[in-house]
C-alpha positions in Angstrom: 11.3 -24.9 -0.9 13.6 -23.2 -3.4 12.9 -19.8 -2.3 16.2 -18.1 -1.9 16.3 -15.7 1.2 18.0 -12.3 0.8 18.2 -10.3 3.3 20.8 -7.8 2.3 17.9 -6.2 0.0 17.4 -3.3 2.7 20.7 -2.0 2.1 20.9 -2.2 -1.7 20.4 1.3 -4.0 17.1 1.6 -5.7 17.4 2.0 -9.6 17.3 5.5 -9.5 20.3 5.0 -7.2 19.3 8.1 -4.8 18.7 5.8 -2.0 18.4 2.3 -0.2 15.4 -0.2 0.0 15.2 0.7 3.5 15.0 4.0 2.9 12.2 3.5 1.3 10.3 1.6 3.6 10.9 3.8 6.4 9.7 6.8 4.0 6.5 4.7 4.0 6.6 4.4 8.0 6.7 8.5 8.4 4.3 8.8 5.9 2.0 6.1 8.1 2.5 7.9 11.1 2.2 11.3 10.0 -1.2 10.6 8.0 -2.7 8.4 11.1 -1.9 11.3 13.9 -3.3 13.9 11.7 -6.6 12.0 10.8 -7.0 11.0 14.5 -6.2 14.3 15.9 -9.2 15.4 13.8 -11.4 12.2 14.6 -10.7 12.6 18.3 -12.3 16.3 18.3 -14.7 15.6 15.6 -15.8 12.3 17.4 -16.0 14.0 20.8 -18.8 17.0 19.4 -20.9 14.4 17.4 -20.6 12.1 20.6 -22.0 15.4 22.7 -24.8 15.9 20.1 -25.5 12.5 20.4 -26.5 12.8 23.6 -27.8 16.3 23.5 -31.3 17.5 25.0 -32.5 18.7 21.4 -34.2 15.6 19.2 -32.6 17.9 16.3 -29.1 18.1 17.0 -29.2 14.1 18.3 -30.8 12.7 15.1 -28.5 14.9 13.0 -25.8 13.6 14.8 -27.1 9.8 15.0 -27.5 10.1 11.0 -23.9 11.3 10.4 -22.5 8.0 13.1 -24.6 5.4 10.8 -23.3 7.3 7.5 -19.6 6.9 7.9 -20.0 4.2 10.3 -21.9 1.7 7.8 -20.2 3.0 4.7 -17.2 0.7 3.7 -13.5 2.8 4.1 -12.6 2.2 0.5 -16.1 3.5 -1.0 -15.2 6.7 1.3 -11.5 6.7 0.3 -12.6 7.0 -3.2 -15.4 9.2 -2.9 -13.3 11.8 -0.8 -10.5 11.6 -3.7 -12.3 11.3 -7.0 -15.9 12.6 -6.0 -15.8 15.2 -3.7 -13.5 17.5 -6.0 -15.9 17.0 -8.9 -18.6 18.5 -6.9 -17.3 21.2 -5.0 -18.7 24.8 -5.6 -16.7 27.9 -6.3 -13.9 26.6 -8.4 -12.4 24.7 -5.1 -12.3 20.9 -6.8 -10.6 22.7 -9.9 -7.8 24.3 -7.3 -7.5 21.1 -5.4 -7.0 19.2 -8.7 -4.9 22.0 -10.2 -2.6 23.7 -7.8 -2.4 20.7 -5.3 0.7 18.5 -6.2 -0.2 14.6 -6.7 1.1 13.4 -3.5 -0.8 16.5 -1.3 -3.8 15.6 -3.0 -3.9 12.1 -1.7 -2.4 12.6 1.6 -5.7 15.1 2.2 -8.4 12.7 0.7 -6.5 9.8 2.8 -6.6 12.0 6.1 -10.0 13.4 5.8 -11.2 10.2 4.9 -9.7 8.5 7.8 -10.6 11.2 10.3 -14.4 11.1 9.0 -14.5 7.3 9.7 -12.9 7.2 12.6 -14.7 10.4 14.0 -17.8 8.7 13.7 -16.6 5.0 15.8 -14.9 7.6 18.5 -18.5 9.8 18.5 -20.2 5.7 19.6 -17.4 5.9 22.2 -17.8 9.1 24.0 -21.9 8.8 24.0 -21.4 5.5 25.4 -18.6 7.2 27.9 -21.2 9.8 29.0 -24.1 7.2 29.4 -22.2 5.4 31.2 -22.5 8.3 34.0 -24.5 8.4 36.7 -27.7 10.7 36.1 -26.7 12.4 39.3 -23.7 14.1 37.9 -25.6 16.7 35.5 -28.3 17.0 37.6 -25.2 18.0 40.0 -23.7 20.1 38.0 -26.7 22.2 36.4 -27.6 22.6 40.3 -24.5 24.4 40.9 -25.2 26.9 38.6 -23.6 25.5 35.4 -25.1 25.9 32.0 -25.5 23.0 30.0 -22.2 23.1 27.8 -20.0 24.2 31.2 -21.8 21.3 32.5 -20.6 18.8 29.7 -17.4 20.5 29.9 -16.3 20.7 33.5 -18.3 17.6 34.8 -19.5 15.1 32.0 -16.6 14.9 29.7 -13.6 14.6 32.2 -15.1 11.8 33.4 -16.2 10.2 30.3 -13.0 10.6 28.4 -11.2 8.1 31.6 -13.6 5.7 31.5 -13.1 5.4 27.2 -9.8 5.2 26.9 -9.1 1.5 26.8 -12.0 1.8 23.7 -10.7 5.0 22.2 -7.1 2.9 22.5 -8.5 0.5 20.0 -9.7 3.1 17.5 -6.2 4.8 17.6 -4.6 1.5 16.8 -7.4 0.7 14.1 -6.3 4.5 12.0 -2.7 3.3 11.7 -4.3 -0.5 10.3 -6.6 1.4 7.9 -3.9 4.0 7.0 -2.7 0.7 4.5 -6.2 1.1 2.2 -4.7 4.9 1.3 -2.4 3.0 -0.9 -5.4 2.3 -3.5 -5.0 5.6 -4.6 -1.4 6.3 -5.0 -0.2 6.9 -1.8 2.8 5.5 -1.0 2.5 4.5 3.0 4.4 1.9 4.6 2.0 -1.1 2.8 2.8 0.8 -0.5 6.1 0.9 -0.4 6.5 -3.2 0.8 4.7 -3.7 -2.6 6.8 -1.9 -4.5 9.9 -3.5 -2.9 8.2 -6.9 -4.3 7.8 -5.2 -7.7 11.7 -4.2 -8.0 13.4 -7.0 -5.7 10.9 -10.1 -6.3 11.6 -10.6 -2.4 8.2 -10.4 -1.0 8.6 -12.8 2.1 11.6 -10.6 2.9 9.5 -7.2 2.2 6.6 -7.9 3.8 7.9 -9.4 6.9 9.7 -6.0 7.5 6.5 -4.6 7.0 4.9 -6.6 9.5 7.4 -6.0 12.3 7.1 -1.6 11.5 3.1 -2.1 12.1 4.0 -3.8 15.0 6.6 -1.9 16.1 3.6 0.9 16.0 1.0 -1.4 17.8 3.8 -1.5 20.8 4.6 2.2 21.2 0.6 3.3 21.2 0.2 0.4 23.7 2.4 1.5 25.8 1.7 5.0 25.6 -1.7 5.0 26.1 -1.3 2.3 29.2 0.5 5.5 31.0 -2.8 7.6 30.0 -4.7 5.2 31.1 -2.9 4.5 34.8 -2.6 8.2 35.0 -6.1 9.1 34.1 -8.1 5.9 36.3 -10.6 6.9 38.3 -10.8 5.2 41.8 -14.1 3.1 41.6 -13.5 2.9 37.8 -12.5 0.2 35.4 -10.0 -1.2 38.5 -9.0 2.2 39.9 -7.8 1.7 43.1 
């Protein structure tokens, strides 16, 4: 193999000069984490109403909601990605696609598309977890709480959901891994996340077994700290008599 290994790329200057390699990579990783916490913070909360709706009394609320899962759920990421970035302002009323385009630098513009997009995708893949976290219930339990008095959304607040959100989390684990994996399709439209930046240090070193293998390891590095932060939710959160609660 006459590949020659060079590992001393990380610390070189870029051609501008401004900065390091590795710089640039780990400019990629905050960009990564910063995008995937925002979109899941709004998937999470988005998920968690369409996943109520879902399982809702009213046939209207549940088939709206059942039509916005199978939307975004059945619609490929990168046909979303580039609707939410190249469609969505071009149809906008009121001028508001002309001040996104317009007054939004570059860079903000992506990061929204590539965060909205993620948190609409994910929303709807969380909303499958919580309905399935609430049927998983015993009937008893609203019947319970609507005979103490509760109305139906204290009842789904104070008695359904606590218990729904323990039983999900090793699923909803899953989906918060998957938004940091699908945070690398944002670099289709410009965005320069920690996938985007290992292909531009192939472009400007030619070193890709070198730049990609540090890529590998950061998305990995990732996949560790989630693990082990959501295995503390999850110890913390266990319900005796549920999913090995003690």
């Amino acid at each position: 193999m006459g590949y020659q290994w060079n590992w001393s790329i990380f610390g070189s200057p870029v051609p501008t000069g401004e900065t390091t390699y590795l710089a640039w990579l780990l400019s990629g990783l905050q960009t990564t984490i910063v995008l995937s916490l925002s979109a899941w913070l709004v998937a999470l909360a988005l998920g968690s109403l369409v996943g109520v709706l879902r399982t809702a009394p009213s046939k209207a609320l549940s088939g709206l909601a059942a039509a916005y899962v199978e939307i975004f759920r059945n619609t490929p990421l990168l046909v979303q990605l580039f609707s939410w970035y190249f469609v969505l302002p071009e149809i906008l009323p009121f001028g508001l696609g002309d001040a996104f385009k317009q007054q939004l630098s570059p860079l903000t513009q992506q990061f929204l598309a590539a965060m909205l997009c993620l948190a609409f995708f994910t929303s709807a893949r969380v909303a499958e977890q919580v309905r399935a976290g609430i049927g998983a219930l015993p009937r008893g339990q609203k019947a319970a709480g609507l005979a103490l008095g509760f109305t139906l959304p204290q009842t789904y607040r104070h008695v359904l959901l606590p218990m729904a959100f323990r039983l999900i989390v090793p699923p909803l684990t899953s989906e918060f891994l998957n938004i940091f994996k699908n945070s690398a399709v944002c670099s289709t439209i410009g965005l320069l996340e920690l996938a985007a930046q290992g292909r531009q240090l192939v472009d400007y070193t030619a070193q890709p077994y070198e730049s990609f293998i540090a890529v590998t390891l950061l998305y990995l590095a990732i996949n560790v700290v989630v693990m082990g932060l959501m295995r503390i939710v999850e110890a913390r959160t266990r319900v005796p008599g549920y999913l090995g609660g003690k």
